[in-house]
C-alpha positions as CSV (number, residue, x, y, z in Angstrom):
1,X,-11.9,-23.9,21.3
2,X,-8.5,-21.7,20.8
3,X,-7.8,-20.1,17.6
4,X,-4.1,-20.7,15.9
5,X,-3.7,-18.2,14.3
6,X,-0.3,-16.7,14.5
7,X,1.6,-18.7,11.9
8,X,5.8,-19.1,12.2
9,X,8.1,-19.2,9.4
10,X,11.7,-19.5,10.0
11,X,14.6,-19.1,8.1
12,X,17.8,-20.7,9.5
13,X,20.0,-19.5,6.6
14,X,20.0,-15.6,6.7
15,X,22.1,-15.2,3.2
16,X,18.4,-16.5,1.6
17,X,15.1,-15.4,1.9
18,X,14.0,-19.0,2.2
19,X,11.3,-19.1,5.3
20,X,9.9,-22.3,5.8
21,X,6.4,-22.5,7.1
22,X,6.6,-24.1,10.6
23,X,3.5,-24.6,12.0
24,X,0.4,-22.2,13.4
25,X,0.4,-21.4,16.9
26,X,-1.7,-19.3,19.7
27,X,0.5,-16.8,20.2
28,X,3.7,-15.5,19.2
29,X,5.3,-15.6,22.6
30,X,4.6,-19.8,22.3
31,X,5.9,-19.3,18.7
32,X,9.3,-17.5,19.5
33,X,9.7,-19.5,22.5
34,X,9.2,-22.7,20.5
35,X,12.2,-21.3,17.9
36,X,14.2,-20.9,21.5
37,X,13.8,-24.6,22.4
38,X,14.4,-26.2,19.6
39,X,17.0,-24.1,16.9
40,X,18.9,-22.6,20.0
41,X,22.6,-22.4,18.3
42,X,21.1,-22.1,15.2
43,X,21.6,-18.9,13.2
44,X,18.0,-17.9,12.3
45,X,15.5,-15.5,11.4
46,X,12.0,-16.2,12.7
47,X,8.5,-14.4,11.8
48,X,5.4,-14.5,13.7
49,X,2.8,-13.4,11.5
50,X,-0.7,-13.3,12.0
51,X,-2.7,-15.6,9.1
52,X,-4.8,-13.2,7.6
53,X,-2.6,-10.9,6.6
54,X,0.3,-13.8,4.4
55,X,-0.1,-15.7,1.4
56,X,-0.3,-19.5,2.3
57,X,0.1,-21.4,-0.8
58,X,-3.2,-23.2,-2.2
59,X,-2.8,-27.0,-0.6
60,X,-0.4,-26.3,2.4
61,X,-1.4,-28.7,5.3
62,X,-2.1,-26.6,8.5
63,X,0.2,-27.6,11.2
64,X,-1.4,-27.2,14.6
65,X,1.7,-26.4,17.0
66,X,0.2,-26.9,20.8
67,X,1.9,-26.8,23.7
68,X,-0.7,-27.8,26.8
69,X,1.7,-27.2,29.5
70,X,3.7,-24.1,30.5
71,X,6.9,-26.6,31.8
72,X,6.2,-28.7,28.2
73,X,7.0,-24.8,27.0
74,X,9.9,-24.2,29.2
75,X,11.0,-28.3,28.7
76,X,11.6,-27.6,33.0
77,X,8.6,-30.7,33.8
78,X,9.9,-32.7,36.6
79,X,9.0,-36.1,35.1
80,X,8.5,-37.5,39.4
């Protein structure tokens, strides 16, 4: 089994520091290209960070963000 460890936190208003846990991912390349797809116009600040190393508060429900397929990734899946 994959560890998700790399946890995202985004902040779509940059005059706060108010990051909003996202979900935890494999890697931060899936992380930032998941901020890509889906806050593209969106004036943002994201952090990949790896989950040792933040402060999760006590009772926050681990959100497992996985993408299986490189074209889910990319959203370029060619439904035929």
């Amino acid at each position: 089994m994959e560890a998700f460890i790399f946890v995202l936190v985004l902040n779509i208003n940059p005059l706060f520091d108010d990051f909003k846990y996202i979900g935890h991912f494999k890697s931060c390349d899936i992380a930032m290209q998941w901020v890509k797809d889906n806050h593209p116009k969106v004036p943002k600040e994201a952090r990949c960070l790896f989950e040792e190393y933040i402060y999760l508060p006590e009772g926050y429900r681990k959100r497992v963000v996985d993408i299986h397929d490189a074209c889910k990734l990319r959203r370029d899946c060619n439904d035929s």
